[in-house]
N, CA, C and O atoms as a Tripos MOL2 file, in Angstrom:
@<TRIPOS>MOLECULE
protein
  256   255    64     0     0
PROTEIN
NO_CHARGES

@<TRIPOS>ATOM
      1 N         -19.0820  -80.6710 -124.1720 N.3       1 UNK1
      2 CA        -18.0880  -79.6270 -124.1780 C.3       1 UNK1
      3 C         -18.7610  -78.3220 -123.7380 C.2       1 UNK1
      4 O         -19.6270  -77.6350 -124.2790 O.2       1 UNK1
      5 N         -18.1870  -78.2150 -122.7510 N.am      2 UNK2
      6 CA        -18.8690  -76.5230 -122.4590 C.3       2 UNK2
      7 C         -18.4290  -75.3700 -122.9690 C.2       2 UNK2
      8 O         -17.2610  -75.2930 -123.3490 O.2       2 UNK2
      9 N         -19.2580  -74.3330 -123.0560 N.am      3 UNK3
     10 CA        -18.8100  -72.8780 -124.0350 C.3       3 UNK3
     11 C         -17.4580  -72.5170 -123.7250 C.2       3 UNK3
     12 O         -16.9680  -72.2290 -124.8170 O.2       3 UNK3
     13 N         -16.6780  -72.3880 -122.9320 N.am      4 UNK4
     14 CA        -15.5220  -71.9300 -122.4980 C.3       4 UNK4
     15 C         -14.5990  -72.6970 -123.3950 C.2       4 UNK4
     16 O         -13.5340  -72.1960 -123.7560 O.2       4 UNK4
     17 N         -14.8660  -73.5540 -123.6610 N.am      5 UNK5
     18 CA        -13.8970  -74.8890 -124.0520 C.3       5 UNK5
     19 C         -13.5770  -74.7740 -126.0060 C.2       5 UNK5
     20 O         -12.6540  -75.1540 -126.7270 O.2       5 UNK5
     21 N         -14.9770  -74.0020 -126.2670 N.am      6 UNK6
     22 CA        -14.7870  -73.8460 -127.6380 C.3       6 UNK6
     23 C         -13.7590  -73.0880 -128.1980 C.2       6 UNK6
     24 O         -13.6290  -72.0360 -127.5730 O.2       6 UNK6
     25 N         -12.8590  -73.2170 -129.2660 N.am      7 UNK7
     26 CA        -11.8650  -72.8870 -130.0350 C.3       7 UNK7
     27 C         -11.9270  -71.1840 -130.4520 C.2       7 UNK7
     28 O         -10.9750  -70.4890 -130.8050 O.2       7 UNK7
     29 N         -13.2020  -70.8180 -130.3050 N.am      8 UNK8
     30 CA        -14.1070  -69.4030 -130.6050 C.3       8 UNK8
     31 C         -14.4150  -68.7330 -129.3260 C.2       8 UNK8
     32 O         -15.3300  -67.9280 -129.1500 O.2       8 UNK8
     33 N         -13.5340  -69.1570 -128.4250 N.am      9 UNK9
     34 CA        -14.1070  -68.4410 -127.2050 C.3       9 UNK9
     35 C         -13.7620  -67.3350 -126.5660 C.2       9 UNK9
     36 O         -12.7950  -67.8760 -126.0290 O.2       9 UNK9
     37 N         -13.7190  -66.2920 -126.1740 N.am     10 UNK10
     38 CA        -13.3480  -64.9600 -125.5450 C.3      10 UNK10
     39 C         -11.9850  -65.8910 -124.7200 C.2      10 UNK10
     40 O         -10.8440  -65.4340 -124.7820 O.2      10 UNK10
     41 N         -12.0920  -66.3830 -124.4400 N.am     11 UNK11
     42 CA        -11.1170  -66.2930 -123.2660 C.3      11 UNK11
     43 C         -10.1900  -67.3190 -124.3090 C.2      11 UNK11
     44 O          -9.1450  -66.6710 -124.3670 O.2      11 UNK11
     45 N          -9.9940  -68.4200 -125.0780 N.am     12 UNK12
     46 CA         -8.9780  -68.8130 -126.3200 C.3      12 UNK12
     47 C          -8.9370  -67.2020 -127.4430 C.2      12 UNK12
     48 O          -8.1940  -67.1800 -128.4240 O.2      12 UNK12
     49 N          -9.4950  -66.4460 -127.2170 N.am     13 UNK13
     50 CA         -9.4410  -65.3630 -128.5880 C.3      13 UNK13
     51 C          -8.3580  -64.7450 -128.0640 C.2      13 UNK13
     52 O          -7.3510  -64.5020 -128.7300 O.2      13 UNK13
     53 N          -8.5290  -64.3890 -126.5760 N.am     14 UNK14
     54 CA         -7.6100  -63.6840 -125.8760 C.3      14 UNK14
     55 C          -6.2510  -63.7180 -125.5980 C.2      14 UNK14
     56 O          -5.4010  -62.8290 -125.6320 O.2      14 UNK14
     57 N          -6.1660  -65.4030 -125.1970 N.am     15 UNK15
     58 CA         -5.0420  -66.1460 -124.9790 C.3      15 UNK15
     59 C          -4.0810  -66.1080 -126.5660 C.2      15 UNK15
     60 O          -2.8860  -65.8330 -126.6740 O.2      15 UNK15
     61 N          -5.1530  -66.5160 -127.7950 N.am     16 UNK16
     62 CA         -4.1930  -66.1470 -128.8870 C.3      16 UNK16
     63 C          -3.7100  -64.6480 -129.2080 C.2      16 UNK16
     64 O          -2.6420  -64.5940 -129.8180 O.2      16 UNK16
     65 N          -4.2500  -63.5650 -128.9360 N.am     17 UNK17
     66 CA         -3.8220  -62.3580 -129.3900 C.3      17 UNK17
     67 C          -2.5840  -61.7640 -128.1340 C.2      17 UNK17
     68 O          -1.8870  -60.7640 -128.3050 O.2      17 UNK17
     69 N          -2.5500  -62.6060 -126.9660 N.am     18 UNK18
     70 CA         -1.0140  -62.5370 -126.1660 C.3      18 UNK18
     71 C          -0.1210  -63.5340 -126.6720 C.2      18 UNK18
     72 O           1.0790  -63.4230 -126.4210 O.2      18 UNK18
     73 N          -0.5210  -64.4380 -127.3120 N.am     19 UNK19
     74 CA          0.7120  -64.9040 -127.5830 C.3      19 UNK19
     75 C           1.1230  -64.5160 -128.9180 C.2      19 UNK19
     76 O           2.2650  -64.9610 -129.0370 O.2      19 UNK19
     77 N           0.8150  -63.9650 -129.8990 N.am     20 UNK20
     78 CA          0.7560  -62.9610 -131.0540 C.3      20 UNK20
     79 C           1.5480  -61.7610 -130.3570 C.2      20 UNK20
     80 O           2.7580  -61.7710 -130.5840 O.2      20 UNK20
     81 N           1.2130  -61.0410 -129.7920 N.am     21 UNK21
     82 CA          2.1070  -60.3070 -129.0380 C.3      21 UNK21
     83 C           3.6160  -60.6860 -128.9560 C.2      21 UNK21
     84 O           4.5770  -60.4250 -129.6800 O.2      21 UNK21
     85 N           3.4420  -61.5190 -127.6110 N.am     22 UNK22
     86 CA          4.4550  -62.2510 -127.2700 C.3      22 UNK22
     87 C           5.6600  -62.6140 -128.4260 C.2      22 UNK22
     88 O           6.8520  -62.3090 -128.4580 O.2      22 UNK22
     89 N           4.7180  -63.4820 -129.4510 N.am     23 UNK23
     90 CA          5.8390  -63.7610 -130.6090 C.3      23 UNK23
     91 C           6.3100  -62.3900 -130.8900 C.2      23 UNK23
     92 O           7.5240  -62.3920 -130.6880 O.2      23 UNK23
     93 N           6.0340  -61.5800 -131.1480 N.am     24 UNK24
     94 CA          6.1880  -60.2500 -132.1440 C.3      24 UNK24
     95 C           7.3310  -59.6340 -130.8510 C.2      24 UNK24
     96 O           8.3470  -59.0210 -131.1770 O.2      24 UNK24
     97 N           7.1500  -59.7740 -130.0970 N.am     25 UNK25
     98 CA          8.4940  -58.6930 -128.8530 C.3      25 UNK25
     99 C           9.2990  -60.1710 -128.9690 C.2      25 UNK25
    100 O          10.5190  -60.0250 -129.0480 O.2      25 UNK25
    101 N           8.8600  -61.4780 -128.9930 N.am     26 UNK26
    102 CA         10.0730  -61.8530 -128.9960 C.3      26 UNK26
    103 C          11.2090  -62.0800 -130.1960 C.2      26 UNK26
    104 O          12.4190  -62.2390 -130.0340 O.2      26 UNK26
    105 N          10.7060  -62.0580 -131.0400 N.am     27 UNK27
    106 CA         11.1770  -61.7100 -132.7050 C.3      27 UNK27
    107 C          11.6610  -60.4530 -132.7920 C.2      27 UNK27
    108 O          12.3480  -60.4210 -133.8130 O.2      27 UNK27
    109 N          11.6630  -59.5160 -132.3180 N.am     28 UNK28
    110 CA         11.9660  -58.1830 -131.6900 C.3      28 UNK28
    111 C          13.2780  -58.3380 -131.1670 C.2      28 UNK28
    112 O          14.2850  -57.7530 -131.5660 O.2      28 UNK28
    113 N          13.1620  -59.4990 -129.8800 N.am     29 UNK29
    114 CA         14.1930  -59.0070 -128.7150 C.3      29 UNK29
    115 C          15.2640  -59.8290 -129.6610 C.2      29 UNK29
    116 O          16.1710  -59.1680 -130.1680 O.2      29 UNK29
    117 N          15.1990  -61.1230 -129.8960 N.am     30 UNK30
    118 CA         16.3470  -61.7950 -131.0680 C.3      30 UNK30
    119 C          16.8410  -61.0280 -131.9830 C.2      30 UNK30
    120 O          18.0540  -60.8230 -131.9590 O.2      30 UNK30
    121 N          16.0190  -60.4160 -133.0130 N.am     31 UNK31
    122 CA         16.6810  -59.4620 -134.0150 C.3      31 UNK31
    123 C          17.5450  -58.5270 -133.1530 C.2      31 UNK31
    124 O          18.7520  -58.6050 -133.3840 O.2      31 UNK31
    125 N          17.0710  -57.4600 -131.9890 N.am     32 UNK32
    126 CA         18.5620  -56.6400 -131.9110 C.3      32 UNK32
    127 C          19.0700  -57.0200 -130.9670 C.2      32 UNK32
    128 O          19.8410  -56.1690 -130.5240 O.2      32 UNK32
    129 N          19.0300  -58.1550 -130.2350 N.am     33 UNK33
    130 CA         20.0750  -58.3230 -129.2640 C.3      33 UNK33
    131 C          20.1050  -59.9470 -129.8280 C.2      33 UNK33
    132 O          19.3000  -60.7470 -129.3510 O.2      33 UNK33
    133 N          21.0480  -60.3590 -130.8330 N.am     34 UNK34
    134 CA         21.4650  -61.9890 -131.1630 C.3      34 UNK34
    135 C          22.5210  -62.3330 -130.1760 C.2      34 UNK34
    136 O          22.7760  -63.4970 -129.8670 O.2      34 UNK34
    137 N          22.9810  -61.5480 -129.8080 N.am     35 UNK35
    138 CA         24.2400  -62.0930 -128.8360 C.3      35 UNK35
    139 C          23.4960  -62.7310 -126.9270 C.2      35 UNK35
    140 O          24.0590  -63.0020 -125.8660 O.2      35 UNK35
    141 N          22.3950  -62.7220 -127.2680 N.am     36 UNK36
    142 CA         21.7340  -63.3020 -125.8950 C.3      36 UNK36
    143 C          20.4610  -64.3860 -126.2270 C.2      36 UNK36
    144 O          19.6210  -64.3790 -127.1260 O.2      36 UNK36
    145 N          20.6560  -65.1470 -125.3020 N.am     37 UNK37
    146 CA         19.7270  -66.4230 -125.4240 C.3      37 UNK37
    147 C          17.9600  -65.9040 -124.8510 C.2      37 UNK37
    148 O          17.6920  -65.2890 -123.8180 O.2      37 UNK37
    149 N          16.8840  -66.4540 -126.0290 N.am     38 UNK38
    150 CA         15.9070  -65.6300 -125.3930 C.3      38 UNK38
    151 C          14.8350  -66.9150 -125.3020 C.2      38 UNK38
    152 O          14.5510  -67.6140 -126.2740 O.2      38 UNK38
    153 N          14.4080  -67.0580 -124.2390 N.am     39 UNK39
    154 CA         13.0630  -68.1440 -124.2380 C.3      39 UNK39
    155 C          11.3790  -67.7080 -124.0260 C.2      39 UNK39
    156 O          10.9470  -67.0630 -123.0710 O.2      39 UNK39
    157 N          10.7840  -68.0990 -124.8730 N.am     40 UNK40
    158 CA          9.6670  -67.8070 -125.0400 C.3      40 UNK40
    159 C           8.8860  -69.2150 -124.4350 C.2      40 UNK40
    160 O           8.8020  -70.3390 -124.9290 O.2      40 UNK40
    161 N           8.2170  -68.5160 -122.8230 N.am     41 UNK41
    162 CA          7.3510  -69.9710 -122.4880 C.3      41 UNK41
    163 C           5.9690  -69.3580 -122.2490 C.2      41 UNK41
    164 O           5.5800  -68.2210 -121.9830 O.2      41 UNK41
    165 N           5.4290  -70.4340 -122.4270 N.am     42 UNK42
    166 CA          3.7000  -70.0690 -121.6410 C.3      42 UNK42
    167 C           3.5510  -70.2890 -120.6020 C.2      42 UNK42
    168 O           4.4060  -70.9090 -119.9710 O.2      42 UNK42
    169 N           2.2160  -69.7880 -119.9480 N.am     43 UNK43
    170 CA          2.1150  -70.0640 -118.7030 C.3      43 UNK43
    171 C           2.3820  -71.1650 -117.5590 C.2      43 UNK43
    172 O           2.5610  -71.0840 -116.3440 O.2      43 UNK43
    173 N           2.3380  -72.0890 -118.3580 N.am     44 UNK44
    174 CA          2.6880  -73.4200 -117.8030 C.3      44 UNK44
    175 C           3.8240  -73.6170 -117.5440 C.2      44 UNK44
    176 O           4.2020  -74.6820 -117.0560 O.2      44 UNK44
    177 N           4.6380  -72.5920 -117.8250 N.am     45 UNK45
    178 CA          6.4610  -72.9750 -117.9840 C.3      45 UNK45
    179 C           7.1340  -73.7630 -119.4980 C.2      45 UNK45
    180 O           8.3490  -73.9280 -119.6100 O.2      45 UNK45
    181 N           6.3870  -74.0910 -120.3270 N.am     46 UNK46
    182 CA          6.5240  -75.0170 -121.6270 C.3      46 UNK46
    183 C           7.3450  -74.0260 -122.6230 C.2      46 UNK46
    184 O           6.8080  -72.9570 -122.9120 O.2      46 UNK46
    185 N           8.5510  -74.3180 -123.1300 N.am     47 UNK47
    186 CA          9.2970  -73.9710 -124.0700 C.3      47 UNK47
    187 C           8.5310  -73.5710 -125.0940 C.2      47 UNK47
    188 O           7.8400  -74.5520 -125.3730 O.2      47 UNK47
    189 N           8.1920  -72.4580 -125.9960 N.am     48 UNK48
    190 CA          7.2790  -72.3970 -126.8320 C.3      48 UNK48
    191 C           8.4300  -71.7240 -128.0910 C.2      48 UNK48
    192 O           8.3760  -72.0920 -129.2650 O.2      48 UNK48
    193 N           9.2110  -70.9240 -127.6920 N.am     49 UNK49
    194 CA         10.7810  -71.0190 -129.0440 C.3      49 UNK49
    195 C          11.5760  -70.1780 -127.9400 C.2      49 UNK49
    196 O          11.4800  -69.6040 -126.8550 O.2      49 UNK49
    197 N          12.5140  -70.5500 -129.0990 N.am     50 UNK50
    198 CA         14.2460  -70.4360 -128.1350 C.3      50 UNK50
    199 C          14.9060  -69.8690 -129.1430 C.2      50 UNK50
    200 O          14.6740  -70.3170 -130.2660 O.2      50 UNK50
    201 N          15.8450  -68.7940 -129.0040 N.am     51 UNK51
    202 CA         16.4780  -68.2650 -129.2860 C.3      51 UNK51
    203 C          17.9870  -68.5190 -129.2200 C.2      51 UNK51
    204 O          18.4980  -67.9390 -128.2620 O.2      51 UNK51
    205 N          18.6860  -69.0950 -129.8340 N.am     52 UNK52
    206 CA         20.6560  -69.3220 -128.8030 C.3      52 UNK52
    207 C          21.1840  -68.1370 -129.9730 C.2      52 UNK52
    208 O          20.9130  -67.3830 -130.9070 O.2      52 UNK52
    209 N          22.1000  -68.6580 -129.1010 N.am     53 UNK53
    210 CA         23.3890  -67.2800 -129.2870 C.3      53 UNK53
    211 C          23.9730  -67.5750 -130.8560 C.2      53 UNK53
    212 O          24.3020  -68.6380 -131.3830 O.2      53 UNK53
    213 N          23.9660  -66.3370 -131.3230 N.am     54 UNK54
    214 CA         24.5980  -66.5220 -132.9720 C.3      54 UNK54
    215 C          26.2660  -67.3830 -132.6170 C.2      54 UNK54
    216 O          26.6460  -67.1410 -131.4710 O.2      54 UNK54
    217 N          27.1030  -68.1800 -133.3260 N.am     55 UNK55
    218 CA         27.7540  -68.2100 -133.1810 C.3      55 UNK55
    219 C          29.2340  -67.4050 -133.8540 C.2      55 UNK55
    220 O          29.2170  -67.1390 -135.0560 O.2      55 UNK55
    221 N          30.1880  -67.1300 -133.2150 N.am     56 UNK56
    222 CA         31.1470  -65.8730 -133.8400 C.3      56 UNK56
    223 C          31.5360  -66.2450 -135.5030 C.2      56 UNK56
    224 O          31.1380  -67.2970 -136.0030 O.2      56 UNK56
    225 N          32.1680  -65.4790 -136.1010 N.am     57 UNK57
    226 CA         32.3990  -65.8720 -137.1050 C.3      57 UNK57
    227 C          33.9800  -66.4390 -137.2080 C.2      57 UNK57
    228 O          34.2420  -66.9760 -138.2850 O.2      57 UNK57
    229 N          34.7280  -66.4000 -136.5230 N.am     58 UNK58
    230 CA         36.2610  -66.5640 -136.3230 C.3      58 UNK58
    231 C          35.9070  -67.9190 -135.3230 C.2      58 UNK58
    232 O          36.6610  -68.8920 -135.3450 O.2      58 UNK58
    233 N          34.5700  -67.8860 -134.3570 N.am     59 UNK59
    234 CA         35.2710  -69.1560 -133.8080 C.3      59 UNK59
    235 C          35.0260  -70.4960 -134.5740 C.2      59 UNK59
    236 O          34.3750  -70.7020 -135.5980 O.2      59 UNK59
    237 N          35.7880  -71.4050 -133.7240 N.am     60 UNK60
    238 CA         36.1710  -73.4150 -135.1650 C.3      60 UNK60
    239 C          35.4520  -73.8800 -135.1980 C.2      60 UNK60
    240 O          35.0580  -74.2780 -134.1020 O.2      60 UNK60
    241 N          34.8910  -74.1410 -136.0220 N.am     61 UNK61
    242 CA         33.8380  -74.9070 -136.6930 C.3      61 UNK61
    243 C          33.9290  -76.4350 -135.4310 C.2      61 UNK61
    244 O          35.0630  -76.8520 -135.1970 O.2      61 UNK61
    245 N          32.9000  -77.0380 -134.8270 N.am     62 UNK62
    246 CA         33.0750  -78.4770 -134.5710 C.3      62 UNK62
    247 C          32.6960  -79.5910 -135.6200 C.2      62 UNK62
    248 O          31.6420  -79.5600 -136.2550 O.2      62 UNK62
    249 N          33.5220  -80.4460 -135.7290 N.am     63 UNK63
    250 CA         32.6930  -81.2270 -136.8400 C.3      63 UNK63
    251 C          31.9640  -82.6310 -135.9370 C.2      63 UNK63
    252 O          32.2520  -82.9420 -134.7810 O.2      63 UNK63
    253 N          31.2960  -83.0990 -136.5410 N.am     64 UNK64
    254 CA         30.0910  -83.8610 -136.0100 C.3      64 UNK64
    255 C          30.2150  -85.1240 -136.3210 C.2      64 UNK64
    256 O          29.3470  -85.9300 -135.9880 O.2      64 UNK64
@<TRIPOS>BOND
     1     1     2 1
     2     2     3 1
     3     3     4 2
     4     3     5 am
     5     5     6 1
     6     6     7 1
     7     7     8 2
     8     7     9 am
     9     9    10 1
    10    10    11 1
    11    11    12 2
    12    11    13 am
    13    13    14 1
    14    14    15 1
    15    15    16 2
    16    15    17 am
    17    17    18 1
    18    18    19 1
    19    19    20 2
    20    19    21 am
    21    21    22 1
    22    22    23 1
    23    23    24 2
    24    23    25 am
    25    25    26 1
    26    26    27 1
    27    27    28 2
    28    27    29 am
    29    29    30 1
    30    30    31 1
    31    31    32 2
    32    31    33 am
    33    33    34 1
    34    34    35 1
    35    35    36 2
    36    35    37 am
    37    37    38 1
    38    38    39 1
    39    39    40 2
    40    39    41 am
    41    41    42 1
    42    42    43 1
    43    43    44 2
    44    43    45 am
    45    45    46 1
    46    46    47 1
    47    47    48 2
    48    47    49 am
    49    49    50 1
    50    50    51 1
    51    51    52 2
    52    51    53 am
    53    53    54 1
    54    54    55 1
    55    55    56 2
    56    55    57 am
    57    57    58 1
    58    58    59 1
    59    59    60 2
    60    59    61 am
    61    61    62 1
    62    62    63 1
    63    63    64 2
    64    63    65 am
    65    65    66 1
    66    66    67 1
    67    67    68 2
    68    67    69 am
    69    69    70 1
    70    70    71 1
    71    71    72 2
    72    71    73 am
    73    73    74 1
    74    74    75 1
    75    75    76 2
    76    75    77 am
    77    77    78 1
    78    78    79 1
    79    79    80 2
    80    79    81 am
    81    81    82 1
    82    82    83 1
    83    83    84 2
    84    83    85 am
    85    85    86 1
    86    86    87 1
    87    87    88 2
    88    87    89 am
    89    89    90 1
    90    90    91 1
    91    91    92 2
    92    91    93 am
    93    93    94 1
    94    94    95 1
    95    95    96 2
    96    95    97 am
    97    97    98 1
    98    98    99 1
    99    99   100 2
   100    99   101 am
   101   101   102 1
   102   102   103 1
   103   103   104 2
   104   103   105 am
   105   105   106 1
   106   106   107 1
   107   107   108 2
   108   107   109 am
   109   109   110 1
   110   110   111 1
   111   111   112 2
   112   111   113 am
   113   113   114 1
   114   114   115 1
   115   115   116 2
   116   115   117 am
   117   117   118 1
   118   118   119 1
   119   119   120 2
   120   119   121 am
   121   121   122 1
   122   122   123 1
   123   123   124 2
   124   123   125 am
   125   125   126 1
   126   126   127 1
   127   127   128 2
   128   127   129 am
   129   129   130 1
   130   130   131 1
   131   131   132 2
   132   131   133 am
   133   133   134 1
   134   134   135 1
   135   135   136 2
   136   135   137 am
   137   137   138 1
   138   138   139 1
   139   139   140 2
   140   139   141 am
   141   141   142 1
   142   142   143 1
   143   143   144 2
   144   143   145 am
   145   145   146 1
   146   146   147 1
   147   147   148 2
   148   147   149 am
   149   149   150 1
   150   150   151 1
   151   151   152 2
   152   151   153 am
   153   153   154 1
   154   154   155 1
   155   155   156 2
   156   155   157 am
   157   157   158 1
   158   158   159 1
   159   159   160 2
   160   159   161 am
   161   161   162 1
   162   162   163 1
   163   163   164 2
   164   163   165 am
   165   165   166 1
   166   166   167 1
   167   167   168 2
   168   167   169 am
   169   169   170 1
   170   170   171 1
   171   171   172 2
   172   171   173 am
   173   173   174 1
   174   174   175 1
   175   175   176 2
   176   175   177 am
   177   177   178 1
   178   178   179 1
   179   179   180 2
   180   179   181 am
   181   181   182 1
   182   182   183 1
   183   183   184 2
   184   183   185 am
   185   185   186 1
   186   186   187 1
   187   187   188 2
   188   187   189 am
   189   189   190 1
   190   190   191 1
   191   191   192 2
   192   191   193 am
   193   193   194 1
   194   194   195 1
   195   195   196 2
   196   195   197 am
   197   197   198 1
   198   198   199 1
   199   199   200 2
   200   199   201 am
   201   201   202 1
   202   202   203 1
   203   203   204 2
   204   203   205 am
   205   205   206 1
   206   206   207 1
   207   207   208 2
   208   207   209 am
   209   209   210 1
   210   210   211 1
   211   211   212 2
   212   211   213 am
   213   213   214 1
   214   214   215 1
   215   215   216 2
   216   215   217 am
   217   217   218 1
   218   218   219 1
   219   219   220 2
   220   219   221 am
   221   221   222 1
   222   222   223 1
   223   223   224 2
   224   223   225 am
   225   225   226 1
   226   226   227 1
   227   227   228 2
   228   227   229 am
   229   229   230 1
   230   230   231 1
   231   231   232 2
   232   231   233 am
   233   233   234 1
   234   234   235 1
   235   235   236 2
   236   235   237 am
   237   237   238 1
   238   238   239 1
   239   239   240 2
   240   239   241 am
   241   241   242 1
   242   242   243 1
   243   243   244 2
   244   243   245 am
   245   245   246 1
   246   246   247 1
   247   247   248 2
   248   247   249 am
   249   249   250 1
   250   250   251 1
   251   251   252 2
   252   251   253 am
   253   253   254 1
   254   254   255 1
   255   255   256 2
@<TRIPOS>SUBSTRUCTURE
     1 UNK1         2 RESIDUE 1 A UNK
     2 UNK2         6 RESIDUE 1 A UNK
     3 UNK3        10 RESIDUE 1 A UNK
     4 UNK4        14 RESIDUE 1 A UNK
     5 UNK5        18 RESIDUE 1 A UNK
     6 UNK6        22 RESIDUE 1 A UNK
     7 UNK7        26 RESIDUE 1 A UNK
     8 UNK8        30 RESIDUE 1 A UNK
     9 UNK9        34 RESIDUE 1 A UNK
    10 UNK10       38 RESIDUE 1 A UNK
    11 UNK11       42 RESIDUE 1 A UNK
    12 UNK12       46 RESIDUE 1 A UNK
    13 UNK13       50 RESIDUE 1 A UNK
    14 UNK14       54 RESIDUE 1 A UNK
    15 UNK15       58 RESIDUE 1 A UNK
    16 UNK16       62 RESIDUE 1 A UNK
    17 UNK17       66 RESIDUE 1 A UNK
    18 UNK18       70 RESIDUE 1 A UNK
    19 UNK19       74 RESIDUE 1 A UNK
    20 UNK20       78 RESIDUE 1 A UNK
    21 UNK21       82 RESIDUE 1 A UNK
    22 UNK22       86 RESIDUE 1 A UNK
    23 UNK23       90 RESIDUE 1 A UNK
    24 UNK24       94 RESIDUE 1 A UNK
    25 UNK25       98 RESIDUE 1 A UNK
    26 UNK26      102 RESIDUE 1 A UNK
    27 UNK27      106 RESIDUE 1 A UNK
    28 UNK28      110 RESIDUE 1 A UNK
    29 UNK29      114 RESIDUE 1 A UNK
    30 UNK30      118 RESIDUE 1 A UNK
    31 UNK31      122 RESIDUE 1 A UNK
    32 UNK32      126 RESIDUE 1 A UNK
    33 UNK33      130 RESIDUE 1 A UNK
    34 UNK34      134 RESIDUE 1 A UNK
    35 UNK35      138 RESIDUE 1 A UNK
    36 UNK36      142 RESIDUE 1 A UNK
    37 UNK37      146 RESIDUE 1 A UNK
    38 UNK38      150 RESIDUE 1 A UNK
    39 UNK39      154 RESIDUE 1 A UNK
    40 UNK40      158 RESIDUE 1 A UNK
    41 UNK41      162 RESIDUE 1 A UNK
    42 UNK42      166 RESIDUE 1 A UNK
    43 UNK43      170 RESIDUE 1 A UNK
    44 UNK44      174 RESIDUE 1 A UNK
    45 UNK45      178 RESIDUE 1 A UNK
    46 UNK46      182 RESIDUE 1 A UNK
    47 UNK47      186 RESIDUE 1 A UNK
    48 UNK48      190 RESIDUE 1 A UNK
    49 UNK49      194 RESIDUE 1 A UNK
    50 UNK50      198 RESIDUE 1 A UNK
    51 UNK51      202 RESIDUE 1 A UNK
    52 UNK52      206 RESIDUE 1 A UNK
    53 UNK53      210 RESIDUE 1 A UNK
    54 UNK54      214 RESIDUE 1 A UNK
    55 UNK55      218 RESIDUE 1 A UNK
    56 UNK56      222 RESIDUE 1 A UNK
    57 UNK57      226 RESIDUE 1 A UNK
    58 UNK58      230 RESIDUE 1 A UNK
    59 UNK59      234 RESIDUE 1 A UNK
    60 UNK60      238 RESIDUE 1 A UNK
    61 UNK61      242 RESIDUE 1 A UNK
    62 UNK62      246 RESIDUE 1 A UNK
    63 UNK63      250 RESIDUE 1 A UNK
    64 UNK64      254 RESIDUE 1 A UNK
């Protein structure tokens, strides 16, 4: 395993304190705007959380 690869590495230290970020604006953007769908991906394009739309309170219940 080479140094880069370790769990302790500048460049994984880094990668976690943007996605720490990331969570925190996107927990942000959900709290004041619930009426919009928000996706949180990584670089790769990979779903990392999702946000959907609150649903109204007047509209019918579906049952399942």
């Amino acid at each position: 395993m080479a140094a880069s690869d370790t769990p302790n590495s500048a460049a994984e230290q880094k990668r976690a304190e943007r996605l720490d970020v990331a969570l925190t604006v996107y927990r942000g953007l959900a709290a004041q705007d619930a009426d919009r769908v928000i996706n949180l991906c990584d670089v790769h394009g990979r779903l990392i959380a999702r946000h959907d739309l609150r649903p109204e309170e007047d509209a019918p219940k579906i049952a399942s």
